[in-house]
C-alpha positions as CSV (number, residue, x, y, z in Angstrom):
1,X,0.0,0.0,0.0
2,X,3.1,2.5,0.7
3,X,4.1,2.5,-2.8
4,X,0.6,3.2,-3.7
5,X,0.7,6.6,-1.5
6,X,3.9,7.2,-2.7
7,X,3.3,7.2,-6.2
8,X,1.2,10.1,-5.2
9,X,3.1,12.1,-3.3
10,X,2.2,10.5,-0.1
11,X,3.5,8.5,2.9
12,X,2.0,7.0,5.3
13,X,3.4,7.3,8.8
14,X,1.8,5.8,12.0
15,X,-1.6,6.2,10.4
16,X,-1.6,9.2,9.0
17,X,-0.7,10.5,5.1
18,X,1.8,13.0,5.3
19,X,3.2,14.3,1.3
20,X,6.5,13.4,0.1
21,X,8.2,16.3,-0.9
22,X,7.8,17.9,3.0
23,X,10.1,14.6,4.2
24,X,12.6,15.8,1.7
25,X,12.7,19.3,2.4
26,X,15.4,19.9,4.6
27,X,17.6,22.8,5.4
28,X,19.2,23.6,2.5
29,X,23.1,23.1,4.2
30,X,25.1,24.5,1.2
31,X,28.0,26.5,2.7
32,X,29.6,29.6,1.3
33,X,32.9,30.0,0.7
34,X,34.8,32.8,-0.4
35,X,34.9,34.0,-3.9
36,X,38.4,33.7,-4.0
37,X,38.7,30.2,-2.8
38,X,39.1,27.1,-4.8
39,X,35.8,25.6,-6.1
40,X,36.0,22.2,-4.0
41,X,34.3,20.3,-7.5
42,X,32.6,17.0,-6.8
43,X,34.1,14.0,-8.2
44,X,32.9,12.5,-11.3
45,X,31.4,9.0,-9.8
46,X,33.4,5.5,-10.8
47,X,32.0,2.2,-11.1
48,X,29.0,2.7,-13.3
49,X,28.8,2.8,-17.0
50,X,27.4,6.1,-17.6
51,X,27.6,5.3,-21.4
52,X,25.3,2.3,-21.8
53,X,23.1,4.3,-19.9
54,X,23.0,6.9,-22.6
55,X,24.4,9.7,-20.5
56,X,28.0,11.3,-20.0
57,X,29.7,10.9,-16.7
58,X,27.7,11.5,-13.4
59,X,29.4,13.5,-11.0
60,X,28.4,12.9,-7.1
61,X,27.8,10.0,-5.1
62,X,24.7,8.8,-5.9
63,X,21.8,7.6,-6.0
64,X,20.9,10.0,-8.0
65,X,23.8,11.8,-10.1
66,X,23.7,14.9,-12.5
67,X,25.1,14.3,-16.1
68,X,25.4,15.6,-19.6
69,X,22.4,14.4,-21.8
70,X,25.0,13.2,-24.2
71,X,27.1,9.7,-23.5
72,X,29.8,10.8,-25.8
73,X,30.2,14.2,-23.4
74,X,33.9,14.6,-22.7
75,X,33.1,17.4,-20.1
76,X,31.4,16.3,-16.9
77,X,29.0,18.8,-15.2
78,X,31.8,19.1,-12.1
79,X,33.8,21.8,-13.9
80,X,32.6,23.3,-17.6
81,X,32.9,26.4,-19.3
82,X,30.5,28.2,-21.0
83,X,30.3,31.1,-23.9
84,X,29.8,34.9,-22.0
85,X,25.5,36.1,-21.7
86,X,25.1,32.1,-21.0
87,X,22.5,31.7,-18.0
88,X,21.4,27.7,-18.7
89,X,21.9,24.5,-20.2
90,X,19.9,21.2,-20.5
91,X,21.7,18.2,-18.3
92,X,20.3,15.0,-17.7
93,X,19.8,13.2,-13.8
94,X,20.5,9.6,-13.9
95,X,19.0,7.5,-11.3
96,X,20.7,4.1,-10.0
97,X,17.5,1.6,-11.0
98,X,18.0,0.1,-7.3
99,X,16.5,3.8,-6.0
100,X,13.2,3.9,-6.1
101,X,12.5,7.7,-5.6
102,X,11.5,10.1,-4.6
103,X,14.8,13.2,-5.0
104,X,14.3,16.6,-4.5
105,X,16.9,18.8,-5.9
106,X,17.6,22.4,-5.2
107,X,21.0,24.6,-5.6
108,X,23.0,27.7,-5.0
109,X,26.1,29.2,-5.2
110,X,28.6,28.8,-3.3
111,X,31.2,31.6,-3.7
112,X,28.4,34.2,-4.0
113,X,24.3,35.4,-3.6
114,X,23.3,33.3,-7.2
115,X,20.6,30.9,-7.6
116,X,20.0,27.4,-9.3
117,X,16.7,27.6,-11.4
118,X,15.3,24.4,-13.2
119,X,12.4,23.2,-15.9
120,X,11.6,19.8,-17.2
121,X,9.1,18.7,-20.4
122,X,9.9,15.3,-19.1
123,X,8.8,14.9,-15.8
124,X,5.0,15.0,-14.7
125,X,4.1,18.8,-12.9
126,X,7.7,19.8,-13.3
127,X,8.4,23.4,-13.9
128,X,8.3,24.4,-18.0
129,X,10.7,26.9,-19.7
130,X,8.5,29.7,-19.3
131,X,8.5,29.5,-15.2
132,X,12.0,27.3,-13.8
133,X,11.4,27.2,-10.1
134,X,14.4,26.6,-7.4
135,X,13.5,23.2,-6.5
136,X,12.9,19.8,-9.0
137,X,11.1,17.0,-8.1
138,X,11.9,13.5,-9.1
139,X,8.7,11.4,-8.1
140,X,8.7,7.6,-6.8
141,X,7.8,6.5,-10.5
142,X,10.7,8.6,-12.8
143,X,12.1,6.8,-15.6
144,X,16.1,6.1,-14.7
145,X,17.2,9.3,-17.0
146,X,15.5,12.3,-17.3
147,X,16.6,15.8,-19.1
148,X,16.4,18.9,-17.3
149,X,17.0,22.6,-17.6
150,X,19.1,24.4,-15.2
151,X,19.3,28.2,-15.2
152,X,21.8,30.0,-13.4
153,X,24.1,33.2,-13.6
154,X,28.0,32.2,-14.5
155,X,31.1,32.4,-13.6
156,X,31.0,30.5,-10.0
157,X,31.1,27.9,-7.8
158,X,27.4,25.6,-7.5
159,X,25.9,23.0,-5.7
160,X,22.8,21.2,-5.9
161,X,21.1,19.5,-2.6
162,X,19.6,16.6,-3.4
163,X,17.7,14.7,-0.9
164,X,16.1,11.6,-0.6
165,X,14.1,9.1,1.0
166,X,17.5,8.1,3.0
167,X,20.4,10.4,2.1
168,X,20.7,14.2,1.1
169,X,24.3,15.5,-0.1
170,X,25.9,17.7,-2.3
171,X,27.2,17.9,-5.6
172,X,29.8,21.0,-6.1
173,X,30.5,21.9,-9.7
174,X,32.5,24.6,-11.4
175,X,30.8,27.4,-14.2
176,X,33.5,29.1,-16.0
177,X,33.2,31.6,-18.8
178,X,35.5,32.2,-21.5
């Protein structure tokens, strides 16, 4: 019956339906660091074939792993540069099939006051192009790979939270203009 509720949004604890996404939202516990420090980039994860997957290489310690959309990507998401008047990109989130869901991802910078924005086509009730929100939410039923939009304002240092049924950490990557 619990994977009934939660395919809703739903849990059921000690009798009573509480939704999903308020479990997941913890404190946001993304620290600042100084503008001038090194960006502390997460590592791009080993041990899983990113490729036959159909993604590039996830970066983070999973379940659930940000990635280019493309497998032939040479550039992971921890550290990538990008042309000047960028502000987004399109990256896929892979999910390790043993994880169920849900994942709730939000972000910020690091080394200054920015903001991580995000959209989806792909995902049920996600925000669109024409509205990114600060938060994404992967339901209990998501396909293992999904493309998203991300929106932020570069050069800097970024994280995204994401949290989860049993885990919530970060994943610290690099924006660098040329």
């Amino acid at each position: 019956m619990e994977r009934r509720y939660q395919r809703y949004g739903f849990h059921c604890s000690s009798g009573f339906l509480t939704t999903t996404w308020r479990r997941l939202e913890r404190p946001l516990h993304i620290p600042s660091i100084n503008p001038e420090a090194i960006c502390p980039v997460s590592d791009v994860a080993r041990g899983i074939d990113f490729h036959s997957r159909g993604v590039g290489p996830g970066s983070g310690p999973g379940p659930v792993f940000p990635a280019p959309f493309s497998p032939d990507a040479t550039q992971p998401l921890s550290d990538f540069t990008v042309s000047p008047g960028w502000h987004g990109g399109k990256h896929a989130l892979f999910t390790l099939p043993g994880y169920p869901g849900p994942a709730l991802i939000r972000g910020r910078q690091l080394d200054g006051s920015g903001v991580v924005t995000f959209a989806s086509n792909e995902i049920r009730g996600a925000p669109n192009l024409a509205n990114p929100k600060p938060e994404l939410r992967l339901g209990a039923d998501i396909p293992n790979v999904v493309h998203t939009f991300f929106f932020l304002m570069p050069p800097g240092c970024y994280a995204y939270q994401i949290d989860g049924t049993t885990f919530s950490y970060l994943v610290v990557f690099q924006v660098r203009t040329d």
